[in-house]
N, CA, C and O atoms as CSV, one atom per row, in Angstrom:
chain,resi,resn,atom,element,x,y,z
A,1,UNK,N,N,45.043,60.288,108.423
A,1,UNK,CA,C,45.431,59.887,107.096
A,1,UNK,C,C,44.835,60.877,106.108
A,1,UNK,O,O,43.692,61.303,106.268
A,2,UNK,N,N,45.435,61.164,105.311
A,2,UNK,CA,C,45.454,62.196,104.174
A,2,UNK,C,C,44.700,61.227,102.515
A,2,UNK,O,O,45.240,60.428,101.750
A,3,UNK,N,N,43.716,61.634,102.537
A,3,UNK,CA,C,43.261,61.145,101.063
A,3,UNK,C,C,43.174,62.090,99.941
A,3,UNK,O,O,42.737,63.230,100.100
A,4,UNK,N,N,43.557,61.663,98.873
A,4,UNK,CA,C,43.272,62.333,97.378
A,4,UNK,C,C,42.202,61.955,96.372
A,4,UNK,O,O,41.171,61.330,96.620
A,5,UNK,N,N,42.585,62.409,95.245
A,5,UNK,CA,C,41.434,61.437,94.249
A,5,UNK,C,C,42.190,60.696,93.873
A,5,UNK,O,O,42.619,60.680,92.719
A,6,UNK,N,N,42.678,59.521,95.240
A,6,UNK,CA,C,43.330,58.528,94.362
A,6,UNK,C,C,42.447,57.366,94.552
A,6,UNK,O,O,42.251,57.322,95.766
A,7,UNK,N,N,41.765,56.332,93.943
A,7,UNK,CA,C,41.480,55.133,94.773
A,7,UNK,C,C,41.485,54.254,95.837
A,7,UNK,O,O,42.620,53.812,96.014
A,8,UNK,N,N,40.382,53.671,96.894
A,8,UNK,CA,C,41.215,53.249,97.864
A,8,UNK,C,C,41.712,52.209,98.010
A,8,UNK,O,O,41.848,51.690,99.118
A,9,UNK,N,N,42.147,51.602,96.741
A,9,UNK,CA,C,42.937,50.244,96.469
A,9,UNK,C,C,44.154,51.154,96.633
A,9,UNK,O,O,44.646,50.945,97.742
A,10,UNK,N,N,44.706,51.920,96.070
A,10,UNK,CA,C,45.593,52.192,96.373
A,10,UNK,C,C,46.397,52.996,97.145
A,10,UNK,O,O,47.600,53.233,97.038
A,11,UNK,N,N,45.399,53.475,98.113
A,11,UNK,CA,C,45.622,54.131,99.667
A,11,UNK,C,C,45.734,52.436,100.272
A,11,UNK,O,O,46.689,52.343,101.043
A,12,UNK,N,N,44.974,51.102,100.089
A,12,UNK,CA,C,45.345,50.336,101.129
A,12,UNK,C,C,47.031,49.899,100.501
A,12,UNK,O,O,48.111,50.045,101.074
A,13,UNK,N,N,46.735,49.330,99.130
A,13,UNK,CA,C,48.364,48.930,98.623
A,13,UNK,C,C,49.451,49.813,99.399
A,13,UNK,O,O,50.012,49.463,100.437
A,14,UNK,N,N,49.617,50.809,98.836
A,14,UNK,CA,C,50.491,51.843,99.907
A,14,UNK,C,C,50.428,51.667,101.155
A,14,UNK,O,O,51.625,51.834,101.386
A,15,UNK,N,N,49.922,51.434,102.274
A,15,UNK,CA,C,50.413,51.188,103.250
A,15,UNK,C,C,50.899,49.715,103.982
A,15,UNK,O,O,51.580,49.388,104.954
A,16,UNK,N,N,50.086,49.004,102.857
A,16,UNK,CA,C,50.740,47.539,102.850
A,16,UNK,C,C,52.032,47.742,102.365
A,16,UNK,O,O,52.869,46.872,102.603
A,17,UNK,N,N,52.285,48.535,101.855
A,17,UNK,CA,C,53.881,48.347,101.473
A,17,UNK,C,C,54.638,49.059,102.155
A,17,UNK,O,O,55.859,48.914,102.203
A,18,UNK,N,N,53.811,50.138,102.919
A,18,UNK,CA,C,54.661,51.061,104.076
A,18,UNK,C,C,54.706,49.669,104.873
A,18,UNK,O,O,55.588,48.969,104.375
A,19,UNK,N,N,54.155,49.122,105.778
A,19,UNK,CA,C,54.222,48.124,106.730
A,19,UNK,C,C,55.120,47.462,106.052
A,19,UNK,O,O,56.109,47.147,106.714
A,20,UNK,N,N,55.107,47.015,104.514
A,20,UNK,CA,C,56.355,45.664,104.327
A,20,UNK,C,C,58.136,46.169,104.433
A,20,UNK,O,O,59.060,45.404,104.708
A,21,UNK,N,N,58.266,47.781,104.103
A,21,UNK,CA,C,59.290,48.777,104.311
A,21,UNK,C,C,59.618,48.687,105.284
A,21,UNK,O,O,60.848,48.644,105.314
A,22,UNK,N,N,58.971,48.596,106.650
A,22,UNK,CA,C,59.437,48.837,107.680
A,22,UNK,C,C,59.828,47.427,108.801
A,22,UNK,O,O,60.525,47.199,109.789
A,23,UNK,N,N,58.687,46.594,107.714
A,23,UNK,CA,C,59.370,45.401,108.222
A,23,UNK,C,C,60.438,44.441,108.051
A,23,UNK,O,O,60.932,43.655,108.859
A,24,UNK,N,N,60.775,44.738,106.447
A,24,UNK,CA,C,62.070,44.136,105.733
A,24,UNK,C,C,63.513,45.397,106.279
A,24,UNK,O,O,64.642,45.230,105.817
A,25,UNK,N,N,63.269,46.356,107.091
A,25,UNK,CA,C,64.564,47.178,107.850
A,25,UNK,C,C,64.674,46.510,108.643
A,25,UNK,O,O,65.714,45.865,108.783
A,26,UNK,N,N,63.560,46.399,109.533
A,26,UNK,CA,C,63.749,44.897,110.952
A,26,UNK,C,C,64.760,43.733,110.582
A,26,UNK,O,O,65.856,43.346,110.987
A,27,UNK,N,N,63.806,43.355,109.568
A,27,UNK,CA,C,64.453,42.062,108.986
A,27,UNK,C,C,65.649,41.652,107.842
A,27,UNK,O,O,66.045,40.648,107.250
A,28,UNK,N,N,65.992,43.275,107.939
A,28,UNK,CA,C,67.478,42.992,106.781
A,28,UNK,C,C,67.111,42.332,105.640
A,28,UNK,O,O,67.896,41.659,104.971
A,29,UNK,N,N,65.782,42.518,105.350
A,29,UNK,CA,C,65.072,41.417,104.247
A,29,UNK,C,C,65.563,42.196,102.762
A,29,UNK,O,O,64.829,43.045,102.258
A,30,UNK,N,N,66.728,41.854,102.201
A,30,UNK,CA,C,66.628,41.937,100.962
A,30,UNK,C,C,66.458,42.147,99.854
A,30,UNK,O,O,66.748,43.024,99.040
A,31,UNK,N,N,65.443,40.349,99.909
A,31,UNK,CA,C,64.685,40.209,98.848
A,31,UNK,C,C,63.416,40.812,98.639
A,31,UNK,O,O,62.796,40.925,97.581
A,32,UNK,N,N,63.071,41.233,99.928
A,32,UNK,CA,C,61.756,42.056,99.725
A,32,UNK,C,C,62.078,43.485,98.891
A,32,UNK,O,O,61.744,43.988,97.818
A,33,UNK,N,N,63.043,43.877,100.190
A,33,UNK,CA,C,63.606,45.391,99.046
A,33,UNK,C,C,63.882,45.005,97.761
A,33,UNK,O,O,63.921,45.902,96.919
A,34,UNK,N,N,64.028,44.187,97.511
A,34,UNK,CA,C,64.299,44.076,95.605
A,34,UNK,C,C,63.197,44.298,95.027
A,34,UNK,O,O,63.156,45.068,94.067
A,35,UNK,N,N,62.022,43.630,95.524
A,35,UNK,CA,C,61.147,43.950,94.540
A,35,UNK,C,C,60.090,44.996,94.968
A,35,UNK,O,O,58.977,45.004,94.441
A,36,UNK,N,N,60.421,45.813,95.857
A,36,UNK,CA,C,59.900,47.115,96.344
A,36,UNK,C,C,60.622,48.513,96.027
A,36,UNK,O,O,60.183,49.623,96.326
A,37,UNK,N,N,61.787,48.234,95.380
A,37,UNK,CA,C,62.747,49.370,95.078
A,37,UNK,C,C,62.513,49.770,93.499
A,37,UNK,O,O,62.270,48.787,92.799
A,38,UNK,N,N,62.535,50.712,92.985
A,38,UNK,CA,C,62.785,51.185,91.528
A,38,UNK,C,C,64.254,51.306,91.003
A,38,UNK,O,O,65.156,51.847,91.643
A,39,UNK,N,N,64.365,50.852,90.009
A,39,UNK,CA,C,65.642,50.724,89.146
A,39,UNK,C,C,66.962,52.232,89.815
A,39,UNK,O,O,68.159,52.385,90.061
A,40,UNK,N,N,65.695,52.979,89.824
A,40,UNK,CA,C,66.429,54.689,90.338
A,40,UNK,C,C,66.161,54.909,91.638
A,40,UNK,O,O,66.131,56.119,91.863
A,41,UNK,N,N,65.923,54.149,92.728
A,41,UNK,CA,C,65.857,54.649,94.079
A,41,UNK,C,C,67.428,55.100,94.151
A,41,UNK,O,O,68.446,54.804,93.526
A,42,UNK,N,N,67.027,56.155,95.465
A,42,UNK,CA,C,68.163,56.696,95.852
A,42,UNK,C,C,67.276,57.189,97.554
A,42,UNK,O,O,66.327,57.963,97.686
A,43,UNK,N,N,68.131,56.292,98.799
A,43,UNK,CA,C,68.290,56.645,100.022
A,43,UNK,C,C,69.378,58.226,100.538
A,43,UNK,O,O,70.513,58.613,100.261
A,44,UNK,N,N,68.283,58.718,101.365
A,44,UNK,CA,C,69.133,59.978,102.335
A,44,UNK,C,C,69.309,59.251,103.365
A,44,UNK,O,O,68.358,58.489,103.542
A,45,UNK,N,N,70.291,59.146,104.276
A,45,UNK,CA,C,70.504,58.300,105.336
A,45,UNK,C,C,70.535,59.168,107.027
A,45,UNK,O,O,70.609,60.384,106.846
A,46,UNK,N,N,70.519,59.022,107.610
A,46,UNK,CA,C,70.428,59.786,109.204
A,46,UNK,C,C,71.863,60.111,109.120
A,46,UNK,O,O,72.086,61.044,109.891
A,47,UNK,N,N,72.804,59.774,108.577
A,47,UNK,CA,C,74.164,60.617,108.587
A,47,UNK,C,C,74.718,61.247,107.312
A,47,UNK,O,O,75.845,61.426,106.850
A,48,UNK,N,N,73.647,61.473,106.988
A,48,UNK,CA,C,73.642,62.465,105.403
A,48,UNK,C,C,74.130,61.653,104.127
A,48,UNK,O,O,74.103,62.270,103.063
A,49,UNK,N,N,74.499,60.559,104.118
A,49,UNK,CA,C,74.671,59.979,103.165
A,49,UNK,C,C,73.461,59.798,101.959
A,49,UNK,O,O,72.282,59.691,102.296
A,50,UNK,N,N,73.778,59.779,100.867
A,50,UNK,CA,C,73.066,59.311,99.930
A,50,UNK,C,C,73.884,58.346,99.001
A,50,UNK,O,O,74.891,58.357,98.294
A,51,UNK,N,N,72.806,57.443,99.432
A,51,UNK,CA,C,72.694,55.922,98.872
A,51,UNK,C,C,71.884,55.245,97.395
A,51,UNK,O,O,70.665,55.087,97.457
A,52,UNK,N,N,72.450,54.959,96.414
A,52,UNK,CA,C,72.142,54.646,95.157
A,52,UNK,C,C,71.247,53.163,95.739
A,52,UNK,O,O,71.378,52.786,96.903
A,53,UNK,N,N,70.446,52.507,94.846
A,53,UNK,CA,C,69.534,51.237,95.071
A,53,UNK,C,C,70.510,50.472,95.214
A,53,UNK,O,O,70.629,50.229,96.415
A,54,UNK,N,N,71.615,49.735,94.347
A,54,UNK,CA,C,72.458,48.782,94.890
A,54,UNK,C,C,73.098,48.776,95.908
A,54,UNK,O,O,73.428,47.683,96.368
A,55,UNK,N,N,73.535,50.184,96.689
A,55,UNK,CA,C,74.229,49.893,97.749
A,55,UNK,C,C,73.011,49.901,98.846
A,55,UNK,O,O,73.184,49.008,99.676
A,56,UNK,N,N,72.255,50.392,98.988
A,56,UNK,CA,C,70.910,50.399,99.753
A,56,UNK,C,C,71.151,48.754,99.955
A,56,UNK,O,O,71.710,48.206,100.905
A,57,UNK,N,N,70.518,48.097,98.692
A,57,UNK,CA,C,70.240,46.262,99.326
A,57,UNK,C,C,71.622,45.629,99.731
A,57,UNK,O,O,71.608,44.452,100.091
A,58,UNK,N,N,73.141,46.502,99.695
A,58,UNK,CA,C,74.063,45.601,100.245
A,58,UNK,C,C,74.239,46.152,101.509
A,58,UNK,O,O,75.028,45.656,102.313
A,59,UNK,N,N,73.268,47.582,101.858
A,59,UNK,CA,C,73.543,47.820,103.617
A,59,UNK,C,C,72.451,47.192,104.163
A,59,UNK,O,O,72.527,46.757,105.312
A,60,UNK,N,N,71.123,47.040,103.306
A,60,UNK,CA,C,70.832,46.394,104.467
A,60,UNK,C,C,70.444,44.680,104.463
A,60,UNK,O,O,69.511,44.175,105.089
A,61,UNK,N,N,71.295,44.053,103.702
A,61,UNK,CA,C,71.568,43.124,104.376
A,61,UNK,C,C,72.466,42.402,105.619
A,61,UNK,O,O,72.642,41.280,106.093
A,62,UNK,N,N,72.826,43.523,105.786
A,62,UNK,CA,C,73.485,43.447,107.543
A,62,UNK,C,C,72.568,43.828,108.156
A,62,UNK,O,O,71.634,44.549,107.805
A,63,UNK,N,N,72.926,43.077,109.676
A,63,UNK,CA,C,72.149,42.876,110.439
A,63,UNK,C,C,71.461,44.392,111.230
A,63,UNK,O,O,72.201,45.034,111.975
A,64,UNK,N,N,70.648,44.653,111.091
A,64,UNK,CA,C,69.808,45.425,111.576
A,64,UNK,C,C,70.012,46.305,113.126
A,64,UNK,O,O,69.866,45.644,114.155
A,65,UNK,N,N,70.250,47.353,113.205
A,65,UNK,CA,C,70.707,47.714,114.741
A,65,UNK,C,C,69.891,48.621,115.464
A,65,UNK,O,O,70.179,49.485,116.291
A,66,UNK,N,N,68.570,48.160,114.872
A,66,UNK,CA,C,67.910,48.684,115.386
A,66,UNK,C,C,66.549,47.733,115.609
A,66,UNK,O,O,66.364,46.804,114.823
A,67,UNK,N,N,65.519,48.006,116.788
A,67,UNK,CA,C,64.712,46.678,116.829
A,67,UNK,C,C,63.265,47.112,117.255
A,67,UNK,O,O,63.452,48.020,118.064
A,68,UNK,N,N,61.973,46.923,117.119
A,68,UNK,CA,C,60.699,47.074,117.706
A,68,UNK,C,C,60.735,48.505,116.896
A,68,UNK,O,O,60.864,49.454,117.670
A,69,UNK,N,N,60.655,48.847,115.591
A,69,UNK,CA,C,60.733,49.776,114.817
A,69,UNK,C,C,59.400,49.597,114.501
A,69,UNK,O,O,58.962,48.496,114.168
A,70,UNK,N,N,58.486,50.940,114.607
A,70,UNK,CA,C,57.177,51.488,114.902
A,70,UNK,C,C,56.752,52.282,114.138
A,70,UNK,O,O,57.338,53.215,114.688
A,71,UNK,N,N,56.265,52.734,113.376
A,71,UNK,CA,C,55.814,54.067,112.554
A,71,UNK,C,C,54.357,54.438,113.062
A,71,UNK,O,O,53.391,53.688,113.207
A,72,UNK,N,N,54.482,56.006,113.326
A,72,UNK,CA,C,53.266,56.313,113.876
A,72,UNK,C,C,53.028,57.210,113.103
A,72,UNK,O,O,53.885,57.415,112.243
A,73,UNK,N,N,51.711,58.135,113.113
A,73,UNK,CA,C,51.528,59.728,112.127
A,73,UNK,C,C,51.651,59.624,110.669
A,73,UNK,O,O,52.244,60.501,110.041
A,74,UNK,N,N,51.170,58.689,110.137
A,74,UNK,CA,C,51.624,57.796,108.899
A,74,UNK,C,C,50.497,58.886,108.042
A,74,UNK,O,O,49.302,58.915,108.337
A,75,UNK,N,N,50.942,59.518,107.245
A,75,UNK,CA,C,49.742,60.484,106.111
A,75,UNK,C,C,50.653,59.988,104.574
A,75,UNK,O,O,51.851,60.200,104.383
A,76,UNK,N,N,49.847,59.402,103.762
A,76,UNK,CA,C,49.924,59.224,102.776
A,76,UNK,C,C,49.397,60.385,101.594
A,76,UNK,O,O,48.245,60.814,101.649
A,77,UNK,N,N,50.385,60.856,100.499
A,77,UNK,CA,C,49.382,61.757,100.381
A,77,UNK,C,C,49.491,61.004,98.156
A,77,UNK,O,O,50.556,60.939,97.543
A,78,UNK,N,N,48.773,60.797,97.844
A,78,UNK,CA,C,48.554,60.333,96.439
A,78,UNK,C,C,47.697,61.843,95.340
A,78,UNK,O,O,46.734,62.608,95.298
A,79,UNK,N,N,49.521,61.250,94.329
A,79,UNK,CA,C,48.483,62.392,93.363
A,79,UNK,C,C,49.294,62.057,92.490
A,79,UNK,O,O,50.500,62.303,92.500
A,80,UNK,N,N,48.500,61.286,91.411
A,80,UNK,CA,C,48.261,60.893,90.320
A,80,UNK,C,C,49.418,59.642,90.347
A,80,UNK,O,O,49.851,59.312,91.452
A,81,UNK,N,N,49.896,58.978,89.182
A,81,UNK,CA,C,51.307,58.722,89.653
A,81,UNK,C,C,52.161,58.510,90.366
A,81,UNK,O,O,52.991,57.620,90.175
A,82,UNK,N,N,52.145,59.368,91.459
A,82,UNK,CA,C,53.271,59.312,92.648
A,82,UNK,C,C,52.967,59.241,93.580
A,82,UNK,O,O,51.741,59.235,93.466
A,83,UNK,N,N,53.361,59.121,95.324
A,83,UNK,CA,C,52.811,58.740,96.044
A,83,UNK,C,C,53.803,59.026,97.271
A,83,UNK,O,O,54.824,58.345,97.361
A,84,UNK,N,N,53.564,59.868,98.070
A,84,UNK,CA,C,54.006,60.397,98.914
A,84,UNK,C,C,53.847,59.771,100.589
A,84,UNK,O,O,52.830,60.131,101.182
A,85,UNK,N,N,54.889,58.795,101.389
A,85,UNK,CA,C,53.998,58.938,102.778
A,85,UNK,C,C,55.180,59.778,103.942
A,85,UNK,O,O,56.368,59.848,103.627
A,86,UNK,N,N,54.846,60.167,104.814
A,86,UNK,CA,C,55.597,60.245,105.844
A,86,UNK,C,C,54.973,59.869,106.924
A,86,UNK,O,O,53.769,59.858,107.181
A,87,UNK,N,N,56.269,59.434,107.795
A,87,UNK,CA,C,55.902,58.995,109.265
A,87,UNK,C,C,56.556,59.279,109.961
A,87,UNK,O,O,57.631,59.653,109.491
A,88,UNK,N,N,56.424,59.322,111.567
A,88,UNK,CA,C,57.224,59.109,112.478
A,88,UNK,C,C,57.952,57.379,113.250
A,88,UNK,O,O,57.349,56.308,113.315
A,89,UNK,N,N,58.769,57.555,113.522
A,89,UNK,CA,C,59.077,56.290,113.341
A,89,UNK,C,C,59.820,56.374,115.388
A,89,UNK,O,O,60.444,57.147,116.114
A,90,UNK,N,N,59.347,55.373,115.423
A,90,UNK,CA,C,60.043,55.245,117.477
A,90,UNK,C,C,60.470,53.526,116.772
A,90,UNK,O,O,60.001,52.861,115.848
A,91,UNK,N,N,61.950,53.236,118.102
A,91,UNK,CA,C,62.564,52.239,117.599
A,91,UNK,C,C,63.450,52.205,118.910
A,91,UNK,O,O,63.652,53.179,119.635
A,92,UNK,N,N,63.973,50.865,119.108
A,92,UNK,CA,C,64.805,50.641,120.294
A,92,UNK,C,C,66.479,50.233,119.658
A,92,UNK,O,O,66.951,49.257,119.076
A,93,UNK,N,N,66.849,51.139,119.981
A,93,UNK,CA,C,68.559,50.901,119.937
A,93,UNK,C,C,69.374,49.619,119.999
A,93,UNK,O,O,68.772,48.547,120.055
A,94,UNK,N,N,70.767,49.657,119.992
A,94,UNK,CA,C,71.203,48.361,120.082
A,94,UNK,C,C,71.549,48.538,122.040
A,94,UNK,O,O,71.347,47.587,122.795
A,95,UNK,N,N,71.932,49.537,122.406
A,95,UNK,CA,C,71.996,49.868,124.080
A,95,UNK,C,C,70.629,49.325,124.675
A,95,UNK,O,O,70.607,48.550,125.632
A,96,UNK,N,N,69.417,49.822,123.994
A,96,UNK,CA,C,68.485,49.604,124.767
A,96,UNK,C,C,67.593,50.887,124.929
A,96,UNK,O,O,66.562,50.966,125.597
A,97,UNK,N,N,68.026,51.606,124.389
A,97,UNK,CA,C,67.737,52.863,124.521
A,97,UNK,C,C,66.348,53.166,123.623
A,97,UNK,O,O,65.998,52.210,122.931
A,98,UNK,N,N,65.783,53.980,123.569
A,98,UNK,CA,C,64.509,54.271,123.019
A,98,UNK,C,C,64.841,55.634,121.940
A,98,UNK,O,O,65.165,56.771,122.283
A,99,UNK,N,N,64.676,55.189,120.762
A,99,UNK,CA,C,64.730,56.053,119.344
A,99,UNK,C,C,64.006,56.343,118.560
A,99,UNK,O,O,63.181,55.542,118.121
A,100,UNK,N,N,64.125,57.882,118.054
A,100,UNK,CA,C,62.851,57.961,117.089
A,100,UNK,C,C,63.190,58.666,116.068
A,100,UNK,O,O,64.387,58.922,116.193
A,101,UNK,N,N,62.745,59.151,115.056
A,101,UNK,CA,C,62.754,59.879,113.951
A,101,UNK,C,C,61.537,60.078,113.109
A,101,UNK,O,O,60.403,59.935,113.566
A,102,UNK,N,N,61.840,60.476,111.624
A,102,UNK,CA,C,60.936,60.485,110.536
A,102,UNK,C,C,61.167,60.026,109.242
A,102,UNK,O,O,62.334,60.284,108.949
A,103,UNK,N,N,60.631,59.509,108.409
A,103,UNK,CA,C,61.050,59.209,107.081
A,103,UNK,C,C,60.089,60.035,106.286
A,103,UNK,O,O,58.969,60.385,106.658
A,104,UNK,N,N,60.798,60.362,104.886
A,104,UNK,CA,C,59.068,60.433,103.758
A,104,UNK,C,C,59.828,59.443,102.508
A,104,UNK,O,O,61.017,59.570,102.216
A,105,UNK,N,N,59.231,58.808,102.084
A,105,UNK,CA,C,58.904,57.738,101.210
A,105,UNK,C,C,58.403,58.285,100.057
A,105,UNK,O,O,57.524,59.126,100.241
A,106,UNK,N,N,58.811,57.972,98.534
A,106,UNK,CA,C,58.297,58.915,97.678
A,106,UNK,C,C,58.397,57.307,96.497
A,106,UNK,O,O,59.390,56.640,96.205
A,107,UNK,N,N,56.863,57.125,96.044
A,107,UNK,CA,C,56.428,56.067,95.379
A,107,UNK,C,C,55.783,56.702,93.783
A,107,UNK,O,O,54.943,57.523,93.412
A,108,UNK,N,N,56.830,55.685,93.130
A,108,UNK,CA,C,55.712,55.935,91.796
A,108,UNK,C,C,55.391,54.753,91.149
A,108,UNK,O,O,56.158,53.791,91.176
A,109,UNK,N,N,54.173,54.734,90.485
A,109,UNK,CA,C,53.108,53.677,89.882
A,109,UNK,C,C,53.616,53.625,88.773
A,109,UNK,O,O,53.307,54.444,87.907
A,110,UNK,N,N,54.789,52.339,88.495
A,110,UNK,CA,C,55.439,51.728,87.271
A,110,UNK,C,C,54.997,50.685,86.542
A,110,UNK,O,O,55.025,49.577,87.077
A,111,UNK,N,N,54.633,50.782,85.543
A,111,UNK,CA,C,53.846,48.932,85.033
A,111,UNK,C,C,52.526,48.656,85.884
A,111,UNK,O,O,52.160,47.480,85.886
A,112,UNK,N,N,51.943,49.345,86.432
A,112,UNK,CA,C,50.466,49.062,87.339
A,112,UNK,C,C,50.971,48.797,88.711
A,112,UNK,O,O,50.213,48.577,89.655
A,113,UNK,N,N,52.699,48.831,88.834
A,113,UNK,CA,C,53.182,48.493,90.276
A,113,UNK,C,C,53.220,49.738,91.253
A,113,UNK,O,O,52.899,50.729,90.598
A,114,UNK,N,N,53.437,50.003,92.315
A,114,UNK,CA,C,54.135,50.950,93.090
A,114,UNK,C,C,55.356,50.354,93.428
A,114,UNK,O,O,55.544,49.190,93.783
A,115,UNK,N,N,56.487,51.616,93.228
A,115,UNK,CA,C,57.825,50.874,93.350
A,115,UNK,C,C,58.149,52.303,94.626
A,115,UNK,O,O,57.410,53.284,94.693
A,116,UNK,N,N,58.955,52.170,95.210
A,116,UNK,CA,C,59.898,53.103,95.716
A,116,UNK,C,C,60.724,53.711,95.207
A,116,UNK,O,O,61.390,53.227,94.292
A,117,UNK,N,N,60.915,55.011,95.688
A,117,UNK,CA,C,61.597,55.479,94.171
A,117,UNK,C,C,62.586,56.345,94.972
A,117,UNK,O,O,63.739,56.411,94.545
A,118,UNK,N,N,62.319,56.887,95.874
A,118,UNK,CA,C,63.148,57.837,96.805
A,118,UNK,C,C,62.824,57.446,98.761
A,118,UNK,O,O,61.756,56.899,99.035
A,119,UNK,N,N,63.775,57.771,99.867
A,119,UNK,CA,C,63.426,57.835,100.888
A,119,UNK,C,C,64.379,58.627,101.779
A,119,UNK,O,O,65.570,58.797,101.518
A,120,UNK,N,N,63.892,58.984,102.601
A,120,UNK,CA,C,64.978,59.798,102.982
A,120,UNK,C,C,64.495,59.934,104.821
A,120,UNK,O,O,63.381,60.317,105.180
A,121,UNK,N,N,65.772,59.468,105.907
A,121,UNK,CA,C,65.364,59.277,106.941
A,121,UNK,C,C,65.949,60.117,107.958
A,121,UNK,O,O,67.010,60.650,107.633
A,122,UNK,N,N,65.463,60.385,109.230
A,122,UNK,CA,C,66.117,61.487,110.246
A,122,UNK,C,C,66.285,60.950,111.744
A,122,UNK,O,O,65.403,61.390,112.482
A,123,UNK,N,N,66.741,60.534,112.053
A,123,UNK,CA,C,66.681,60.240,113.822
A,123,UNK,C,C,66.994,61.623,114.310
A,123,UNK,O,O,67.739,62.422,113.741
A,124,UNK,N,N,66.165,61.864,115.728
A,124,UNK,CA,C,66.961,62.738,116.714
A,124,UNK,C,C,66.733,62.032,117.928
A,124,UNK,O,O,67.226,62.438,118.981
């Protein structure tokens, strides 16, 4: 893990919210993404798409096709304002098959919140 001069309230917040990211994809959760997203998020998708925040919470409230989604190599990197993490991510298919990729996650500190503001993901 990668530290800055940021506080470590908010090295733990940040990864509590990496863990709640990765668990509301599991869970097609929503409502969580609602209040983890910024007014201006915008998703890169594993098939090059880019995704505005509203259509983001209407894809993923379908059901999830992917399952036991893992993030490993998790470096957060904080500076000032914004808030950078990437990970590697292993995940089991809808076949059964064993999948992995990377995301980086790009957070900024709105109203005393951290919101999500950008993400952008890769399977190979």
């Amino acid at each position: 893990m990668q530290r800055s001069t940021a506080s470590k309230s908010d090295l733990e917040r940040l990864l509590d919210l990496n863990r709640d990211y990765l668990r509301a994809v599991e869970a097609s959760d929503a409502v969580r993404f609602n209040e983890m997203l910024a007014a201006e998020f915008f998703c890169s998708n594993p098939d090059g798409s880019l995704i505005d925040r509203k259509e983001f919470l209407e894809r993923i409230k379908l059901p999830a096709t992917i399952s036991n989604l893992e993030a490993s190599d998790v470096k957060v990197r904080i500076m000032g304002e914004f808030a950078i993490i990437h990970a590697r991510t292993s995940f089991t298919m809808p076949d059964g098959r064993q999948g992995a990729g990377r995301y980086t996650d790009v957070w900024a500190r709105q109203n005393g919140r951290w919101l999500a503001v950008s993400a952008h993901v890769t399977r190979c």
